[in-house]
N, C-alpha and C positions, 0 to 999 in steps of 0.2 A: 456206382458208388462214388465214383470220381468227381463227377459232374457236380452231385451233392457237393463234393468238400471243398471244391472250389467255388461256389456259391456263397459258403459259407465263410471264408477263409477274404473274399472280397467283402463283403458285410463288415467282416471285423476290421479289415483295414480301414474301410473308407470309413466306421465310427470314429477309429483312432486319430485319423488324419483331420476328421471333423473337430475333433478335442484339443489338437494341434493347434491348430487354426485357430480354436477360439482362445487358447492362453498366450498363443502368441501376440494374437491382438490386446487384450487386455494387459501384458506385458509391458504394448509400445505404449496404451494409453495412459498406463503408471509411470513411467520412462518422460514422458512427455508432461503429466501434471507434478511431479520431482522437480522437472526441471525449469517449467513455470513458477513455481512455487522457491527454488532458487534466486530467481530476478526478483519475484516481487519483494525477496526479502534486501536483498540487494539494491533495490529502490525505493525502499522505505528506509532502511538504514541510512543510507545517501542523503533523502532528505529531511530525516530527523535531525542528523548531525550538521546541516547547511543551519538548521532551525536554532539548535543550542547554541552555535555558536554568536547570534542574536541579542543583541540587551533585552532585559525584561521588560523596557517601558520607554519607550521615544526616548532617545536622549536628546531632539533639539524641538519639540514642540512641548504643547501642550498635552498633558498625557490622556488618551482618548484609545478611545476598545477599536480594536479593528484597523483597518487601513483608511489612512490620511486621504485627502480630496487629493494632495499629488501624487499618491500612491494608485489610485483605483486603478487607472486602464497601464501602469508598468507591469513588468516581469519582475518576477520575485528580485532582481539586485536592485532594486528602488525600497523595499521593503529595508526598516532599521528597527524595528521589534517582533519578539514572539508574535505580538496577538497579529499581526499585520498579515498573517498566515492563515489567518483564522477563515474557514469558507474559500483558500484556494481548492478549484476543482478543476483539473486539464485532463482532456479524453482528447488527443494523444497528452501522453505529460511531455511536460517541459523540461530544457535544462534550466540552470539558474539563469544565465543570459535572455531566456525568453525562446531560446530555440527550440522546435517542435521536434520530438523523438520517433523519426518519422517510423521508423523499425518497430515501434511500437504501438500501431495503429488501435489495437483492441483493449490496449491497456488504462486506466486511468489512475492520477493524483488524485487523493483527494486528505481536505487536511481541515479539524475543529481543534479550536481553542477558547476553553471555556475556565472564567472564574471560578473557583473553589473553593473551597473553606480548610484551611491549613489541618484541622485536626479530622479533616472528613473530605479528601480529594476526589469523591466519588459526587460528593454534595454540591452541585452549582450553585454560585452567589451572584447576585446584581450587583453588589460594590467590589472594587480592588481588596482583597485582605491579605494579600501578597502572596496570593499563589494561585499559578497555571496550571490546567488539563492540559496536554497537549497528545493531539492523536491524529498519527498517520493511516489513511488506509490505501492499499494498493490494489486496486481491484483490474481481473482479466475476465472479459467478457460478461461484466456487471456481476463478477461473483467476489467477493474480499480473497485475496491467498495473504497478504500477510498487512498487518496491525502493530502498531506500536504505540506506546502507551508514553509519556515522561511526565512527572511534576514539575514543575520551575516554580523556583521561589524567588523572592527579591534581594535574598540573599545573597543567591548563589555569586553574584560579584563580587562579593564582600572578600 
């Protein structure tokens, strides 16, 4: 009878141990996308607020979508508008200076800037009507963990 119940009595441990085992794992892997999920808001924040702090519209050229001919091959502190962000994509990202975040390798920037229609921000426009989409995405391992959304208007200097 012994024999039995130590049979039995192993069975239940090593189920237990097995269930162990797999919450624990599942534990670290929430543990772990928490804390991915921290940075990427922390890197979207980062360069949202690098973005606002931006004039709305070239202050020394000609006002044109997008980034300037002496803009294209700089790092973002070449950039002097919103839209001039428009279509950055760095897989590693950058800092502002242009330096590669090397600790970051799996991570990428990625950022659109699209015209809108002041009573309908959702609505893209092909003319200036004085308001910006602007949308960060911060993606780990080509999946989004965090998004940020802002309107600009041509106000907002005012």
């Amino acid at each position: 009878m012994s024999l039995i119940e130590v049979v039995a009595s192993t069975m239940i441990v090593g189920m237990m141990a097995v269930a162990a085992l797999n919450s624990l794992g599942a534990a670290t892997r929430s543990s772990e996308s928490i804390g991915n999920r921290a940075v990427a808001l922390g890197l979207a924040d980062e360069l949202m607020a690098e973005i606002m702090q931006a004039p709305y519209e070239d202050p020394t050229q000609t006002v044109a979508f997008g980034r300037e001919a002496s803009e294209a091959a700089s790092p973002r502190s070449a950039f002097d508008d919103v839209d001039d962000y428009d279509g950055w994509n760095r897989n590693p990202p950058q800092y502002h200076d242009g330096t590669v975040m090397s600790e970051r390798a799996s991570w990428r920037h990625r950022v659109e800037v699209h015209r809108v229609a002041p009573g309908n921000p959702t609505q893209t426009v092909a003319s200036d009507q004085g308001c910006k989409r602007i949308q960060v995405f911060i993606e780990y391992n080509d999946q989004v963990l965090a998004e940020q959304t802002v309107i600009r208007t041509n106000t907002d200097e005012e």
